[in-house]
Structure formats: C-alpha cells, structure tokens
N, C-alpha and C positions, 0 to 999 in steps of 0.2 A: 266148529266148537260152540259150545254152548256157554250161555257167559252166566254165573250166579254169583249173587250177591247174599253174602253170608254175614252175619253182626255174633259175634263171639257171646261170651259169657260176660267177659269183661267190657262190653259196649264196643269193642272195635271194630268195626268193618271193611270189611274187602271185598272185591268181586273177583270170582277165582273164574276159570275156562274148566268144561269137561270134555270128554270124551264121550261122544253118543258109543250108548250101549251102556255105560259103568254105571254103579247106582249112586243116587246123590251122595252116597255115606262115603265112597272110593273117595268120589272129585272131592270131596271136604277134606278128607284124610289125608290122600295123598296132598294138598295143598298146605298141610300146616298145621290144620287144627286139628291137635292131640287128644283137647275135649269131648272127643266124640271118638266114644273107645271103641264102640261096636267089636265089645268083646264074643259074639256067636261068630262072629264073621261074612253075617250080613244074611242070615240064615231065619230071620224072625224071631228069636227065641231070648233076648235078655233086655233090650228096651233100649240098651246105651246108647243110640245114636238117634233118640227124640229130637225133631224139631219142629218150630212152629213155620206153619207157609205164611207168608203175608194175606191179609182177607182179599185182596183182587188177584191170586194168582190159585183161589182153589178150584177153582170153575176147570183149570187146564192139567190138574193132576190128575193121575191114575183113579182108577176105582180102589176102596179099599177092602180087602178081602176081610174074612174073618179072622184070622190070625190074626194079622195087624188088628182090628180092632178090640179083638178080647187082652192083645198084650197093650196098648195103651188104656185099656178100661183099669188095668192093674196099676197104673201109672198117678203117682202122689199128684205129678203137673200136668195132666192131661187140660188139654181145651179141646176146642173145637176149631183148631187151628193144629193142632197135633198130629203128627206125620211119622213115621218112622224113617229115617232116608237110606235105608237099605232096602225099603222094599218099591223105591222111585226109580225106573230108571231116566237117565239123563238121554233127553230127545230135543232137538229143534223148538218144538211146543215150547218146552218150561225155558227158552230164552230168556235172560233177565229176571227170571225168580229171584226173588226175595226170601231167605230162611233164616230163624233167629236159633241157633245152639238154647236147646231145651236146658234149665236147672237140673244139675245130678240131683239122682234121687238116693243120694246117701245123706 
C-alpha cells in the first residue's frame, strides 16, 4: 500500500493508503474526500480532481502528456505544482506524497 498525505480544501489533513494500480483521484475518493468530483470519471476531460503535488515530490511523478496539460492550461488555478490525479497512477515511487485538494473552479 501506498501511503498519501492529502490537506483538504478546509486545511485538514490525512494520510490515506492506496492500492497500486488505482489513480490518485480513486485513493482520494474512495477515502472520503467528496471534493474531488472527478466528475469524467478519471477520463481527462473536466478538471475536477486538480491537485497540487508538494515541490519535493515532482521529480517522482509521471510524465505529463498533452491532455493533461492543455486541460490544466484551461484551469483559473493552475501552478506549477498542478496535477490532475486521475491521470497519476498510485505506485510504490509516489509513497508518502503530499497533495493539496486544488480550489473549485466555480
């Protein structure tokens, strides 16, 4: 199990377990936070399930394709710390990542 530490919208944090294979957007979801609607269903195509990676854990993330980065280029709160977590999947690597639940962008 993969262990991630996730900081809500509201300041709260938890470190939740995943399942290798699922994508960070699952392990978040399925854990509780409702904030992260990833309403395409994890498909790349609506934005809802932005998050920020902590700055020392981007070295260990995926590559980002172009989808992912043309749909956060469309994103009010995009950084450079911006991720989409449906398109991460959860692996050994990203143990103990840090991710902050992006601002809705309504």
């Amino acid at each position: 199990m993969t262990r991630i530490k996730v900081k809500a919208r509201d300041g709260h944090e938890r470190t939740i377990e995943g399942q290798d294979g699922q994508s960070l957007m699952q392990v978040i979801r399925d854990n509780g936070f409702d904030e992260v609607l990833a309403l395409c269903g994890g498909c790349c195509s609506c934005g809802t399930c932005h998050v920020y990676v902590a700055k020392q854990f981007l070295a260990r993330m995926p590559e980002m394709h172009n989808e992912e980065r043309d749909l956060l280029d469309a994103l009010s709160h995009r950084s450079e710390l911006s991720r989409l977590s449906c398109q991460i999947p959860c692996t050994p690597t990203l143990d103990g990542v840090e991710l902050q639940i992006a601002p809705s962008e309504d």
